[in-house]
Every structure is written in C-alpha cells, then in structure tokens.
Residue frames as qw, qx, qy, qz and C-alpha x, y, z in Angstrom:
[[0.277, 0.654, -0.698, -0.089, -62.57, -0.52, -90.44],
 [0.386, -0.183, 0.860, -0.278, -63.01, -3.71, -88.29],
 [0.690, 0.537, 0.181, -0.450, -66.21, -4.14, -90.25],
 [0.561, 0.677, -0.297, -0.373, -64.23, -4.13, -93.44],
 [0.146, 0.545, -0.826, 0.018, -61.12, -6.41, -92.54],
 [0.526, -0.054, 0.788, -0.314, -63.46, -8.76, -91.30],
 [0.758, 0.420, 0.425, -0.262, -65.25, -9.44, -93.94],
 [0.409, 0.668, -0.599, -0.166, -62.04, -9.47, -96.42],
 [0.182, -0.248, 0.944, -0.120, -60.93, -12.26, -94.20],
 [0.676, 0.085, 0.556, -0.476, -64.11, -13.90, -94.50],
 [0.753, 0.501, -0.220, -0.366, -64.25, -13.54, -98.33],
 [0.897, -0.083, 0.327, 0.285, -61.08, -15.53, -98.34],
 [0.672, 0.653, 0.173, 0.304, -59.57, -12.73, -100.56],
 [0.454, -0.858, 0.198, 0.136, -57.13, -11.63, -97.62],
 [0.790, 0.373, -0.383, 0.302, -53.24, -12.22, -99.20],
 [0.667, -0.672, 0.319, -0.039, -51.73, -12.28, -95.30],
 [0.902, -0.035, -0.215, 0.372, -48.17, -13.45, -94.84],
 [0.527, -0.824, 0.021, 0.208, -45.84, -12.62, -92.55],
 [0.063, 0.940, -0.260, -0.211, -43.18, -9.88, -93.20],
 [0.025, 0.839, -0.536, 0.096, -40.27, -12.34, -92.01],
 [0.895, -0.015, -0.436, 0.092, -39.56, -15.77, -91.45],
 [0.742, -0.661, 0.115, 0.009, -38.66, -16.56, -87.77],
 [0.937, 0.011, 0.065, 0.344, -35.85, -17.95, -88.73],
 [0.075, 0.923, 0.099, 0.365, -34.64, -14.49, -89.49],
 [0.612, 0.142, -0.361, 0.689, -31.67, -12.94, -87.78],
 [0.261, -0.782, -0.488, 0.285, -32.79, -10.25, -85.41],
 [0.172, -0.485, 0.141, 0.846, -30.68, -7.49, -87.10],
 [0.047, -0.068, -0.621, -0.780, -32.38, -8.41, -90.49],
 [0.145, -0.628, -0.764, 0.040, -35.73, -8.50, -88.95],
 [0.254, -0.801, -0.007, 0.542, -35.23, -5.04, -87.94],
 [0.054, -0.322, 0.454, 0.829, -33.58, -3.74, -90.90],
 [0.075, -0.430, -0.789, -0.433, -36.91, -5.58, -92.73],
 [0.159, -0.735, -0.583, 0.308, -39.31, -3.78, -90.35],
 [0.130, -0.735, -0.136, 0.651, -37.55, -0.35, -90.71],
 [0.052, -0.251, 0.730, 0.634, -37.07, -0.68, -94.62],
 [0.160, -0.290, -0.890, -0.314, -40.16, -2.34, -95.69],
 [0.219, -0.799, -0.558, 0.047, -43.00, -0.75, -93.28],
 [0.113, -0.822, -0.051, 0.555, -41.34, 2.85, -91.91],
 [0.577, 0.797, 0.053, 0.169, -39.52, 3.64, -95.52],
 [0.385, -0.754, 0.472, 0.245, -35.76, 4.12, -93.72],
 [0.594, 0.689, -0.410, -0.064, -33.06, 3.71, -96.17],
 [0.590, 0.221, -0.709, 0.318, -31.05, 1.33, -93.34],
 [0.664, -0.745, 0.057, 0.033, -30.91, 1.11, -89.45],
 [0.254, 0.514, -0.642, 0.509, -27.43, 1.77, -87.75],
 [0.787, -0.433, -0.348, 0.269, -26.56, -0.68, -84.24],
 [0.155, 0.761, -0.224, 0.589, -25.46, 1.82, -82.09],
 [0.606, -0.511, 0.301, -0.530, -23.84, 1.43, -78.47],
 [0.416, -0.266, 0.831, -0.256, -24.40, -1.77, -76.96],
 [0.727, 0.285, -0.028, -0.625, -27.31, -2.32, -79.41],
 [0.588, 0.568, -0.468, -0.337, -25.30, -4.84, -81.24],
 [0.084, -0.491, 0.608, -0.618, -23.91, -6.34, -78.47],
 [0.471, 0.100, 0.676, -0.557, -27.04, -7.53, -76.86],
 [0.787, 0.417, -0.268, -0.367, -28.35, -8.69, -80.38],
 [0.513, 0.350, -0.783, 0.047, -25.60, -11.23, -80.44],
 [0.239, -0.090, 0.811, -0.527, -26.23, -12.30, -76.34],
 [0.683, 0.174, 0.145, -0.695, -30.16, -12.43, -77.46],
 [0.701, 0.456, -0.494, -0.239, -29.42, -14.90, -80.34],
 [0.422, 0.132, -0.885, 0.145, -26.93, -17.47, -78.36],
 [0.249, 0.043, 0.805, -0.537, -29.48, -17.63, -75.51],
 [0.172, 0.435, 0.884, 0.014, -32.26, -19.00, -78.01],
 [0.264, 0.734, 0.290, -0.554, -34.30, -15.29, -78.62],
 [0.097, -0.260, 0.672, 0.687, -33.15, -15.37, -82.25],
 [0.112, -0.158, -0.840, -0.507, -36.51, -16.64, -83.95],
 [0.020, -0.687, -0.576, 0.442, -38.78, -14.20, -81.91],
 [0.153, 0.869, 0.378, 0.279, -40.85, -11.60, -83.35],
 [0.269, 0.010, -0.102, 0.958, -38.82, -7.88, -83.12],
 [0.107, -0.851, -0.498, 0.127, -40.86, -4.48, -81.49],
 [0.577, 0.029, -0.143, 0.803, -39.45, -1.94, -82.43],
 [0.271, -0.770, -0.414, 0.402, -39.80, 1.53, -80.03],
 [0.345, 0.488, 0.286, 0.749, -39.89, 4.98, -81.83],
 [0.136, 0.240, -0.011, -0.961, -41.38, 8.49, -81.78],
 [0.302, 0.503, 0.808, -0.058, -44.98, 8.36, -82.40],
 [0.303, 0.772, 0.015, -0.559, -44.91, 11.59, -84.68],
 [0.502, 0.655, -0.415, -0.383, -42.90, 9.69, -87.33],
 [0.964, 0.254, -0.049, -0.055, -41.71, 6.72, -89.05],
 [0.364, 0.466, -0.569, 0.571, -37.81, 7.62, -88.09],
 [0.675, -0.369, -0.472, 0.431, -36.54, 7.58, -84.78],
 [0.293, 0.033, 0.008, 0.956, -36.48, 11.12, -84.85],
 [0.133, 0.686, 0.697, -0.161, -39.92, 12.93, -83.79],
 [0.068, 0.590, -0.008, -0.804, -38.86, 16.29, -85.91],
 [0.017, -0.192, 0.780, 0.595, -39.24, 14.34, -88.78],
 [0.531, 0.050, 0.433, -0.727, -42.97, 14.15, -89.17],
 [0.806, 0.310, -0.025, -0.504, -45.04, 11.59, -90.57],
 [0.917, 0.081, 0.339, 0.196, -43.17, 9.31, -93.35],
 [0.146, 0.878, -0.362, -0.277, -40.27, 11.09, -94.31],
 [0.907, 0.336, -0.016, 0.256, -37.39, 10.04, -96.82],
 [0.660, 0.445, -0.367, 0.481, -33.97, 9.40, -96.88],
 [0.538, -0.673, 0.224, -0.455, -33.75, 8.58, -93.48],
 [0.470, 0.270, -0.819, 0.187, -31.53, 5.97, -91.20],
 [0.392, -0.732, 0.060, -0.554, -32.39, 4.76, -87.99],
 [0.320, 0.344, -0.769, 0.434, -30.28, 4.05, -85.33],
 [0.818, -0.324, -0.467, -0.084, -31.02, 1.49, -82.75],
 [0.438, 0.576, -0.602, 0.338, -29.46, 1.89, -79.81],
 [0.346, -0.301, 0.822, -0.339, -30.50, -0.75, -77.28],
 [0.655, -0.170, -0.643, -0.359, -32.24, -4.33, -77.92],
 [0.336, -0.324, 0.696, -0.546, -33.96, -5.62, -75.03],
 [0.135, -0.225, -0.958, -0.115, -35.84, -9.41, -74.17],
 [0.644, -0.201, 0.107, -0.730, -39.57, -9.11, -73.73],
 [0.025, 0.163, -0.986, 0.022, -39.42, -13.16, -72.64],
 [0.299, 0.292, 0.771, -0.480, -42.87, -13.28, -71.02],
 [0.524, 0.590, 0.086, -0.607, -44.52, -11.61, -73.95],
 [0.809, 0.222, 0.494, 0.229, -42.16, -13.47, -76.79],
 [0.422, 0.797, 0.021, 0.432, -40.47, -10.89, -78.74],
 [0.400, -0.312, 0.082, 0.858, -37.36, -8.53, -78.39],
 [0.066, 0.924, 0.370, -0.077, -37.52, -4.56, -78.31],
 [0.306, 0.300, 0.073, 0.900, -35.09, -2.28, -80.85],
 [0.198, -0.900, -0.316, 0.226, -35.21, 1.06, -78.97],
 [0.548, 0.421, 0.282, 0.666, -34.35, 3.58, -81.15],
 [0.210, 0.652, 0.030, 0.728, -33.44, 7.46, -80.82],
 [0.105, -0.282, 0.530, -0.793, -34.36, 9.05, -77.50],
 [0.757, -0.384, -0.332, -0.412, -37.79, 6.83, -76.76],
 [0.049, 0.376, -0.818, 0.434, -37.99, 5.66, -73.42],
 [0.461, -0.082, -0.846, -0.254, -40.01, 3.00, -72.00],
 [0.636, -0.588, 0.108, -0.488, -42.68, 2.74, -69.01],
 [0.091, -0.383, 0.845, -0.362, -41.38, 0.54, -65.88],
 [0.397, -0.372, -0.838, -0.034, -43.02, -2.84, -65.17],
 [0.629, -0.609, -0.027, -0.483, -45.74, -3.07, -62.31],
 [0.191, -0.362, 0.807, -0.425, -44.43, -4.21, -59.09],
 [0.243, -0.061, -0.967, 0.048, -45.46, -7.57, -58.07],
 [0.056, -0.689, -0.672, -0.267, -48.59, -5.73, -56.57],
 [0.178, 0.318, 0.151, 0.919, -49.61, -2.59, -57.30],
 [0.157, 0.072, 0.364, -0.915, -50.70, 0.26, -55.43],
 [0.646, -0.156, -0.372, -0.648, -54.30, -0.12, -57.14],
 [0.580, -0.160, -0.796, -0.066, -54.97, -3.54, -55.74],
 [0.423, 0.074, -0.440, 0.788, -55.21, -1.42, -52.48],
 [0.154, 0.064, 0.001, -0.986, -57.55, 1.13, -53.56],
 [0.035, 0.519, 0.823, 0.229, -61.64, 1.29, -53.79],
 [0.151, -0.357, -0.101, -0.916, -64.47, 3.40, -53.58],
 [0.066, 0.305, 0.815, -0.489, -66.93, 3.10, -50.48],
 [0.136, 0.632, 0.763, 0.025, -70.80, 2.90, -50.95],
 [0.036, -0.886, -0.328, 0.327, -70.72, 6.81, -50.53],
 [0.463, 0.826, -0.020, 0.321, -68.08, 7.70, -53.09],
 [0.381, -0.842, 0.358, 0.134, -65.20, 7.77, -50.57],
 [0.796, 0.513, -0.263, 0.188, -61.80, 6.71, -52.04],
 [0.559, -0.735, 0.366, -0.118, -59.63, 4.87, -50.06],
 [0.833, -0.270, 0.276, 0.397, -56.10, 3.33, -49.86],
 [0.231, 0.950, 0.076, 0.195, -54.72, 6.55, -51.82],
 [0.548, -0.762, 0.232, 0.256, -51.53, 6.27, -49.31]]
C-alpha cells in the first residue's frame, strides 16, 4: 500500500486537501470528522464537552487540528455497533488540549485514555547484563 500511495503522489495525480479549514470552529470540525469520514448522522456535546470547547477556543486552541477518541470496533462511539453502521449519533462527552502535540481530543462514549509518562520512567532504570540478567525491575 505504501508502494502504491507513493507513487500516486509522485505521479502528481494525488487530489489531497484537507477535510477542514483551520479556521474551523472546533464543534464543526468534529461534526465534519464524524459526518464526512465515520458516516454519523450528527455528534451530540454532552456533559462538560461543550463547556471546555468554548474555554479551548478563547485560550487560542480554536484553529488546531481535532482527534477524535472512539471504540476501535466501529465508526460510532459505541463498540456494539460494528464496523460502519448507519443512522447513528455520536456523543462527545469530554474535549481535552493535546498542546505539546497541537490538536484537541473529542472523547466520545466510554473510551478511555492511557496516562502520560512520568517525567522519567521506570524503563530508563532498567537493562540487561552481558549474561541476560535483568535489572532495575523494582
């Protein structure tokens, strides 16, 4: 597949363009993402969801790219719903800042998210000695 897209780009017969225009509100970026790529008939702001969409916006995060956190068994926010189902909503129901990375994260239905790493992790600790011992394991 890498193979292929590469050499579409190459031909010059790629028609790229991006989904949204920064400039975009962050609820319609989202509603464009979940409407246009998953096939959802709307998104619902549930919660605080909405909330923290407006805070995002007046502190400047308005004209960042949107991530938006699902069920990996389906295009809903719902993981009984397999694949690309229709006639479907999904409901947001927290937005958070990714600052360092440049983008903000709709978390939808019951998904939950991995903690950061600690300023340094346990690993950075650990090795293997010439004989295959593994140490700093504590």
């Amino acid at each position: 597949m890498a193979d292929a897209v590469s050499e579409m780009l190459e031909s010059g017969a790629a028609d790229y363009r991006p989904l949204y225009p920064n400039e975009m509100g962050l609820r319609e970026k989202i509603e464009t993402v979940a409407t246009e790529i998953y096939g959802a008939e709307g998104v619902d702001f549930v919660g605080g969801s909405g909330l923290a969409i407006d805070h995002l916006e007046s502190i400047g995060m308005g004209n960042v790219p949107v991530c938006i956190a699902k069920t990996q068994y389906s295009f809903s926010d719902n993981p009984k719903l397999l694949g690309r189902p229709k006639g479907f909503r999904i409901s947001v129901r927290e937005v958070t800042p990714s600052a360092g990375a440049g983008f903000v994260v709709a978390k939808t239905g019951g998904i939950m998210t991995m903690p950061g790493l600690a300023l340094h992790p346990a690993s950075e600790g650990m090795s293997v000695l010439e004989g295959g011992e593994i140490v700093g394991l504590t």
